[in-house]
C-alpha positions as CSV (number, residue, x, y, z in Angstrom):
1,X,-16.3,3.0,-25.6
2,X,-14.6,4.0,-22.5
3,X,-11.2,2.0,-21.4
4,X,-12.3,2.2,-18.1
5,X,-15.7,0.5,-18.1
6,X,-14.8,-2.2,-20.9
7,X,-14.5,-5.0,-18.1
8,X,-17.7,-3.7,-17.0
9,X,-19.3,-3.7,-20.2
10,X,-18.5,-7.3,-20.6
11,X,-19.8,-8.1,-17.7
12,X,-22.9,-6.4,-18.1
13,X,-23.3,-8.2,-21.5
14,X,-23.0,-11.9,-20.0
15,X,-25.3,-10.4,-16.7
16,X,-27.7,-9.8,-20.3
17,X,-27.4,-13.1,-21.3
18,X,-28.0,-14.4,-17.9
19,X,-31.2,-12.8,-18.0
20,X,-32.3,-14.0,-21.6
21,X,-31.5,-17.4,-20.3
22,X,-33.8,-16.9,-16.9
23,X,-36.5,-15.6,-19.0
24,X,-36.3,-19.0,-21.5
25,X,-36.2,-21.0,-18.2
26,X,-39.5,-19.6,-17.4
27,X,-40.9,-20.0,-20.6
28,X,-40.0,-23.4,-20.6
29,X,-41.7,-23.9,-17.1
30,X,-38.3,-25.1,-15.7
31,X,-38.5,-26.1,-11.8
32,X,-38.6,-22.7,-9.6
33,X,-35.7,-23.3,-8.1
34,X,-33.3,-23.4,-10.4
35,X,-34.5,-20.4,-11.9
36,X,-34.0,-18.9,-8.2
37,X,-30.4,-20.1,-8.2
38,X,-29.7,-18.5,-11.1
39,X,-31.7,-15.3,-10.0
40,X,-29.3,-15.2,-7.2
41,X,-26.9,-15.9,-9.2
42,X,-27.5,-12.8,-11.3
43,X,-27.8,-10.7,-8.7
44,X,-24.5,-11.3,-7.1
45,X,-23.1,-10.4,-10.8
46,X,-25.0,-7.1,-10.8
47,X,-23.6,-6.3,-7.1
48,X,-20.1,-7.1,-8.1
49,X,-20.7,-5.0,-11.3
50,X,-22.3,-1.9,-9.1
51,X,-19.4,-2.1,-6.7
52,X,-16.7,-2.1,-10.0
53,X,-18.9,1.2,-11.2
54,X,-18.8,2.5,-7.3
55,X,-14.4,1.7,-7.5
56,X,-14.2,3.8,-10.6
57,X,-16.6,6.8,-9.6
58,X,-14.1,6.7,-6.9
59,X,-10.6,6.8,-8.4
60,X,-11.6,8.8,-11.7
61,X,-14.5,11.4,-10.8
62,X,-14.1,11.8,-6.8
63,X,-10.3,11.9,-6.9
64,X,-10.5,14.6,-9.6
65,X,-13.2,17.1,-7.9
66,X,-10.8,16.8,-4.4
67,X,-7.6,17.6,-6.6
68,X,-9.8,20.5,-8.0
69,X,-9.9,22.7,-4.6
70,X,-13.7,23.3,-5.6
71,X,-15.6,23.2,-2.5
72,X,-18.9,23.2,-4.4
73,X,-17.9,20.6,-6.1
74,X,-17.0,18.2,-3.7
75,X,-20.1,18.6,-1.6
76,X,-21.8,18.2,-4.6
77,X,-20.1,14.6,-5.3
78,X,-20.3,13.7,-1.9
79,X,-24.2,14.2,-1.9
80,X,-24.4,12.3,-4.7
81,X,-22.5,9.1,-2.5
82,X,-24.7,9.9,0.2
83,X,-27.8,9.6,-1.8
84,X,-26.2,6.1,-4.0
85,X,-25.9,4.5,-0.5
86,X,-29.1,5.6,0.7
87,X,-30.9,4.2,-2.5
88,X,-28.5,1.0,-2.2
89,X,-29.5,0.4,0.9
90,X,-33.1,-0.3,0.6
């Protein structure tokens, strides 16, 4: 496992378990909108997750193609942003 995404992988585990228990909540016909609070709930997790991902793309593979000098590279990594905020937006 990677040091850097072990918080990550945590929280990804308890997001996991958050949906496990959304899932019993609908099995057990529980009233619709506590299983939308804890949809929203969820949510926020995975956006806080995404954006911890986002923070170390960032400081590990972004900061090492611009130390690189490798033009091809960097466009290449900054495409790849481009098209992650794109998708993220919709």
């Amino acid at each position: 496992m990677s040091d850097k995404f072990a918080k990550e992988i945590a929280r990804m585990k308890r997001i996991e378990g958050q949906a496990r228990g959304i899932a019993k909540m609908m099995e057990d016909d529980r009233y619709c909108i506590d299983i939308l609070q804890q949809m929203t709930a969820m949510e926020a997790a995975l956006r806080s997750a995404r954006a911890k991902v986002l923070g170390i793309h960032a400081d590990h593979c972004i900061e090492d193609v611009v130390q690189s000098g490798n033009v091809a590279e960097q466009r290449e990594k900054f495409g790849e942003l481009i098209a992650l905020f794109g998708k993220v937006g919709r």
